[in-house]
MDAnalysis code that builds the backbone (N, CA, C; Angstrom):
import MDAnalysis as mda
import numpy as np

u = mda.Universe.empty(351, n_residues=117, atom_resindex=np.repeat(np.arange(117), 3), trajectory=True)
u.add_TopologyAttr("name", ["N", "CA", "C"] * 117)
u.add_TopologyAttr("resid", np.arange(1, 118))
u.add_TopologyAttr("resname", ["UNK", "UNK", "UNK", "UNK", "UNK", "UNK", "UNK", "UNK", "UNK", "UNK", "UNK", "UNK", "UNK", "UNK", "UNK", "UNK", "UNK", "UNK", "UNK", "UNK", "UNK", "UNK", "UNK", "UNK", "UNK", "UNK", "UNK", "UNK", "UNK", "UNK", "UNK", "UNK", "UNK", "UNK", "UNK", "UNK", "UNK", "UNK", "UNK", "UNK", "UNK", "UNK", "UNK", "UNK", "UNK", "UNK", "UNK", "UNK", "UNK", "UNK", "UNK", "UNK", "UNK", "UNK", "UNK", "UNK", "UNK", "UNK", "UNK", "UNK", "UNK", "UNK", "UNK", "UNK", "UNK", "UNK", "UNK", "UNK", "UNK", "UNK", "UNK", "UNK", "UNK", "UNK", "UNK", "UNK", "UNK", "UNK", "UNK", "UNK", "UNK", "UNK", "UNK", "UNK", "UNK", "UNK", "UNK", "UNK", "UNK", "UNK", "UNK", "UNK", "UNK", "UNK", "UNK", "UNK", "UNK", "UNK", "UNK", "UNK", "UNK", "UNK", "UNK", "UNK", "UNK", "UNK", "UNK", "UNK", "UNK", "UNK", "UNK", "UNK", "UNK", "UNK", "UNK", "UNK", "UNK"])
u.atoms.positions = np.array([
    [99.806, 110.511, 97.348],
    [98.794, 109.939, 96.478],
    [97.528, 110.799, 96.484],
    [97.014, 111.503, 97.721],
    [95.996, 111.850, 97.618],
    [95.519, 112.855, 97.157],
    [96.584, 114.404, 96.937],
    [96.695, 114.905, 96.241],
    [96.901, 114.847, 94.931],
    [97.476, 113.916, 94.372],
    [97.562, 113.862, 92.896],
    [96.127, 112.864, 92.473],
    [95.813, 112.364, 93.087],
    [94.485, 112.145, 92.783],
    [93.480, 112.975, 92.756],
    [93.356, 113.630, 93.782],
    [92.719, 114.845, 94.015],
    [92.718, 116.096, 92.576],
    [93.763, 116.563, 92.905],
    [94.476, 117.110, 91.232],
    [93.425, 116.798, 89.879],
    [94.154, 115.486, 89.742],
    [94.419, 114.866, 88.467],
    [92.387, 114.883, 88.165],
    [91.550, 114.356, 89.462],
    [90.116, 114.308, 89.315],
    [89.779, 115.568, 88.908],
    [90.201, 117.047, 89.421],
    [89.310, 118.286, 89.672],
    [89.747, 118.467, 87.744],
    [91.205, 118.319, 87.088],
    [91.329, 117.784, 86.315],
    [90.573, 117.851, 85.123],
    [90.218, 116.204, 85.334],
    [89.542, 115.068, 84.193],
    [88.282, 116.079, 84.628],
    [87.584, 115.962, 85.473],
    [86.129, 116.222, 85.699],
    [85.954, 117.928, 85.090],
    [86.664, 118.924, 85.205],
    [86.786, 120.321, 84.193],
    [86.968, 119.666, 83.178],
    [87.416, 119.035, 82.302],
    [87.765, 118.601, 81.063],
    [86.520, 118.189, 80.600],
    [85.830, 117.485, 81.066],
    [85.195, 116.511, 80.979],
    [83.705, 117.451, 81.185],
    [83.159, 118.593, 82.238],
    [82.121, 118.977, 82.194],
    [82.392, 120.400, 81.299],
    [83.705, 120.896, 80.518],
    [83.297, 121.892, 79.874],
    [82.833, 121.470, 78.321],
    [83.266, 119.744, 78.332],
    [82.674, 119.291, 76.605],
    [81.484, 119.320, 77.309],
    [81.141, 118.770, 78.303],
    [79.352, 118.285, 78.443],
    [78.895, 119.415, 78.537],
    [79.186, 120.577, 78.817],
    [78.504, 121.842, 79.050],
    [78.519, 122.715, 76.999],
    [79.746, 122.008, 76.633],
    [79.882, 122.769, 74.967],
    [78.580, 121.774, 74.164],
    [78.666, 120.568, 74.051],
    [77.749, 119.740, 73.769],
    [76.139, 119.337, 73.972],
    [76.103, 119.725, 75.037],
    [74.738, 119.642, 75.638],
    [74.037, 120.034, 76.925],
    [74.656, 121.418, 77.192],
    [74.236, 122.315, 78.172],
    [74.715, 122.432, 79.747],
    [74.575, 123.503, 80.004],
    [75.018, 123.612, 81.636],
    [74.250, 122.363, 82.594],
    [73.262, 122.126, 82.322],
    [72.646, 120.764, 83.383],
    [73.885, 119.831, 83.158],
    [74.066, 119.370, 81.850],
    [75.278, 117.941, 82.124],
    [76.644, 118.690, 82.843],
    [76.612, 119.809, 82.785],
    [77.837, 120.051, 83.076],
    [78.363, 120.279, 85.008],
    [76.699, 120.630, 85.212],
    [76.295, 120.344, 86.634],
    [76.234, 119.147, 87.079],
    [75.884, 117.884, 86.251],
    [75.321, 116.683, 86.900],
    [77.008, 116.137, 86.766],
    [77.972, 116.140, 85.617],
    [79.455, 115.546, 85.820],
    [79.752, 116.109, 87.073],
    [80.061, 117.612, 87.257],
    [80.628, 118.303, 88.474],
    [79.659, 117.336, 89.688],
    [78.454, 116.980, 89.983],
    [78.187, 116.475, 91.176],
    [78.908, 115.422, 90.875],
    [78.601, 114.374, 90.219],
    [79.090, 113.068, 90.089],
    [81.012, 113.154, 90.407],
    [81.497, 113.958, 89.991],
    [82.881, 114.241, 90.366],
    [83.418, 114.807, 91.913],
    [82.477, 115.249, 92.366],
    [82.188, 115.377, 93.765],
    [81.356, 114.513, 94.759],
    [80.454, 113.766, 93.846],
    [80.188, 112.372, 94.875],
    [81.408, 111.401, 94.805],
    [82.712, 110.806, 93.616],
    [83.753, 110.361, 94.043],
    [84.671, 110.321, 94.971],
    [85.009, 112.454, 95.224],
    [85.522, 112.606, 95.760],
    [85.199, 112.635, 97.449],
    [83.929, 112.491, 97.377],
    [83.557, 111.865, 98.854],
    [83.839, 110.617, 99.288],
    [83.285, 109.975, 98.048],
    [83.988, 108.701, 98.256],
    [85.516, 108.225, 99.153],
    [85.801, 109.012, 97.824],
    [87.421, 108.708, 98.502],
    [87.854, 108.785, 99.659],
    [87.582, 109.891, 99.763],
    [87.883, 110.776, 101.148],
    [86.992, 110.411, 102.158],
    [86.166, 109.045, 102.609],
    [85.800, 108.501, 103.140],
    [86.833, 107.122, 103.622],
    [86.818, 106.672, 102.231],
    [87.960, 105.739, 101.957],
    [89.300, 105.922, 102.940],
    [89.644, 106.933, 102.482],
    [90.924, 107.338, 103.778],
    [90.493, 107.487, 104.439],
    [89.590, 108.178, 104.751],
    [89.342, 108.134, 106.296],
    [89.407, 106.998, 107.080],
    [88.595, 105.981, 106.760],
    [88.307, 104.605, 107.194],
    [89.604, 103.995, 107.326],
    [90.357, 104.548, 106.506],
    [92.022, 103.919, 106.366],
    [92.661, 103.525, 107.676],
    [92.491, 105.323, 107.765],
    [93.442, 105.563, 108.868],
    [93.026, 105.896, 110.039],
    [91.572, 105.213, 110.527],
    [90.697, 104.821, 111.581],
    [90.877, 103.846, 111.793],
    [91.074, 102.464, 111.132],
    [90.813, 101.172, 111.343],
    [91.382, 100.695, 112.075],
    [90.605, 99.693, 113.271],
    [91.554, 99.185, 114.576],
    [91.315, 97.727, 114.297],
    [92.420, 97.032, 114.470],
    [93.145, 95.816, 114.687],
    [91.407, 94.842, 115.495],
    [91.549, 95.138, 116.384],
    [89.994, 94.981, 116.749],
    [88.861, 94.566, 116.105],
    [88.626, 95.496, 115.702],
    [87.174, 95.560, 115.167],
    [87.441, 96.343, 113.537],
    [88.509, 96.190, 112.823],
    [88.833, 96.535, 111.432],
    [87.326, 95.894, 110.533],
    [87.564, 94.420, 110.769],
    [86.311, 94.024, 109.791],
    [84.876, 94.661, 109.811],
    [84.551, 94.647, 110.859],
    [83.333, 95.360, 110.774],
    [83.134, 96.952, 110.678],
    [84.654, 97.278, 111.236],
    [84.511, 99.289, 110.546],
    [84.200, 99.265, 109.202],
    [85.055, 98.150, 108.673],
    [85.121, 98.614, 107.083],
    [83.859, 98.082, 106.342],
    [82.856, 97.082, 106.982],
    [81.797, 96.848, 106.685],
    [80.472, 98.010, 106.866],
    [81.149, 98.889, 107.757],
    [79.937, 99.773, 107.757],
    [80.509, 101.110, 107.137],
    [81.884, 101.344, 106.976],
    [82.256, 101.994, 105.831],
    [81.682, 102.161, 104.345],
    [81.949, 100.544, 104.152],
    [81.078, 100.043, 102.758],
    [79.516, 100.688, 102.621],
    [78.885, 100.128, 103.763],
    [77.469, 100.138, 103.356],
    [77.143, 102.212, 103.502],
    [78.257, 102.193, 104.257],
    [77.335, 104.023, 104.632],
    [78.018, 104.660, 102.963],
    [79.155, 104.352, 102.595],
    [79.188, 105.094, 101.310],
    [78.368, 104.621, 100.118],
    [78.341, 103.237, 99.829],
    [76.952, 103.480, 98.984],
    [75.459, 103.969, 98.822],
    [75.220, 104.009, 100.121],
    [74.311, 104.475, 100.706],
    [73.769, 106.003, 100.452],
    [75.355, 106.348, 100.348],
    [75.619, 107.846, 100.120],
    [75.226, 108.211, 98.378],
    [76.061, 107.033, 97.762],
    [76.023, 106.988, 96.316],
    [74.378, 107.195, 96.064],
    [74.112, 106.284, 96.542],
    [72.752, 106.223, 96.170],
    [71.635, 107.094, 96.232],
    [71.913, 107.919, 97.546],
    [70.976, 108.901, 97.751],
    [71.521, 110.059, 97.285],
    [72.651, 110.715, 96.755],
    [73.061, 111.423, 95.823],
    [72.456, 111.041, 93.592],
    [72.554, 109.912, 93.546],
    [71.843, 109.527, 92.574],
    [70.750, 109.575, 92.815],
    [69.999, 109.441, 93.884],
    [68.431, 109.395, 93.536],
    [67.553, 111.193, 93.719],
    [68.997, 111.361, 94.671],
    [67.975, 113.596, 94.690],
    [68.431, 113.572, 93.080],
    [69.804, 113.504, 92.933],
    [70.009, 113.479, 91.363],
    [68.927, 113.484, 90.232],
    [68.178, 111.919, 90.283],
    [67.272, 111.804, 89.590],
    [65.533, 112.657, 89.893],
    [65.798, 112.702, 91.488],
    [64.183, 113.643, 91.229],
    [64.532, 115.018, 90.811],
    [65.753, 115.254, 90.864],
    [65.715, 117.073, 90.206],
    [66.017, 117.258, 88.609],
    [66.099, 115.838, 88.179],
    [65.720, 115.574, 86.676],
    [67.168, 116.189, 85.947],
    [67.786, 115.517, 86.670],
    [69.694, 115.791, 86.119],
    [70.157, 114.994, 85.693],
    [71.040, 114.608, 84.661],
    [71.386, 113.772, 84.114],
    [72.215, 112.848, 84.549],
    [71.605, 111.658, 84.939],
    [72.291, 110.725, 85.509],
    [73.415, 110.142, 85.007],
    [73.297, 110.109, 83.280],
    [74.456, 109.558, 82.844],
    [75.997, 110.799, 83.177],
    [75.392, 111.807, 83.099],
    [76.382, 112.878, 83.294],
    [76.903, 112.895, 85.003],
    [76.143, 112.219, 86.073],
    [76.368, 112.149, 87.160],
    [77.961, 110.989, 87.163],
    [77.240, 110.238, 86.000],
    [78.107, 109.158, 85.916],
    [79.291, 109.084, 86.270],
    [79.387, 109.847, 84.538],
    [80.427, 110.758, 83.853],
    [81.786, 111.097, 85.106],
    [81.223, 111.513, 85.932],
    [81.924, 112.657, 86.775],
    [82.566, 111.873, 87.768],
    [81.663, 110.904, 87.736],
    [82.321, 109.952, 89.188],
    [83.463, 108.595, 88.245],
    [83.320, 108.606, 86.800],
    [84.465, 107.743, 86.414],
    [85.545, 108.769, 85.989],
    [85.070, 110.240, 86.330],
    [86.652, 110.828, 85.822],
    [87.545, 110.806, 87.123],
    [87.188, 110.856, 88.418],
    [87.458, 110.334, 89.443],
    [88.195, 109.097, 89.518],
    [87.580, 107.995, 88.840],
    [88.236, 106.406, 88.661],
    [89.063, 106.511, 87.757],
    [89.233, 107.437, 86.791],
    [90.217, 107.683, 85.843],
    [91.560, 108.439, 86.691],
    [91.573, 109.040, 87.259],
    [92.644, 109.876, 88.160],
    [93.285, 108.579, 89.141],
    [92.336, 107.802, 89.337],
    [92.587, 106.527, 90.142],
    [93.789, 105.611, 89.317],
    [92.923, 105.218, 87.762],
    [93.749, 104.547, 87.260],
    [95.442, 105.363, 86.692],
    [95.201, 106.493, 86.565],
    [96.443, 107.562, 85.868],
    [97.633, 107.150, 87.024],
    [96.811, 107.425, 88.762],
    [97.335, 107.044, 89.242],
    [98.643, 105.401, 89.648],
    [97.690, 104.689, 89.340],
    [98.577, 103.499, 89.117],
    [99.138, 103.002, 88.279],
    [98.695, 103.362, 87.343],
    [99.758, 103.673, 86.073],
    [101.068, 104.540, 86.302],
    [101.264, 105.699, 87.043],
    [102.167, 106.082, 86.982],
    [103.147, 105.564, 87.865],
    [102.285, 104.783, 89.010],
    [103.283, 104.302, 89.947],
    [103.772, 102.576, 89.523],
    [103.067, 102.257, 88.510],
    [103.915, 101.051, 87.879],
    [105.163, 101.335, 87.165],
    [105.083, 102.218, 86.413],
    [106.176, 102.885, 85.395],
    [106.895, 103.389, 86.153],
    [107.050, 104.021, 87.476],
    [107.713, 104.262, 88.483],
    [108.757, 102.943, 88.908],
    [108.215, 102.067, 89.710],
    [108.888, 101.241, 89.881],
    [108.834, 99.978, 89.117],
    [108.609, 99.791, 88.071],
    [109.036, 98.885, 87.063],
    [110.171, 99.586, 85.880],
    [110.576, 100.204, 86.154],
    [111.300, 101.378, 84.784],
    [110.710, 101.823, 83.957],
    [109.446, 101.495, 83.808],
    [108.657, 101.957, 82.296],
    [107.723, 101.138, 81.909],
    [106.740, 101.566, 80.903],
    [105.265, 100.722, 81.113],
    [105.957, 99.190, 79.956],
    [104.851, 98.368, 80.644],
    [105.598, 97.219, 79.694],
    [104.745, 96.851, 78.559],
])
């Protein structure tokens, strides 16, 4: 999975910052590429936490999982915004990420259902 997510993001997010870069300049095309690289932190936090989590104390790893990656989001959006980059293009980058997500489960329904319904 994590590779084809991986993939499928680096992907959508080239696709996706060479219109924003044909359309309206190298800054959007910088601010998708961060935003496509703050996902992929995401993620890759996400697993991490995965395959850390103890039986123990699971609830509260994953509670401070939660709070340290938004945390992250946030202070990536906010240098974002004082270096006057386009936030919507930050956006951009982090739903082509959620798009590789969804491609993903899409393909693994049609996988084991025989085909999309």
């Amino acid at each position: 999975m994590t590779h084809f997510v991986v993939r499928t993001s680096i992907l959508f997010g080239s696709i996706a910052a060479f219109i924003g870069w044909l359309c309206f300049g190298g800054m959007v095309a910088i601010s998708i590429g961060i935003g496509l690289g703050m996902g992929l932190l995401g993620y890759r936090s996400i697993v991490n936490l995965t395959q850390s989590l103890s039986i123990e104390d699971g609830k509260a790893q994953g509670q401070r999982g939660y709070v340290a990656r938004y945390a992250m989001y946030g202070l990536i959006l906010g240098i974002c915004a004082w270096m006057h980059l386009s936030i919507l293009g930050v956006l951009i980058g982090f739903l082509m990420h959620k798009a590789s997500l969804l491609a993903y489960a899409q393909i693994e329904k049609e996988d084991h259902h025989g085909g999309a319904d």
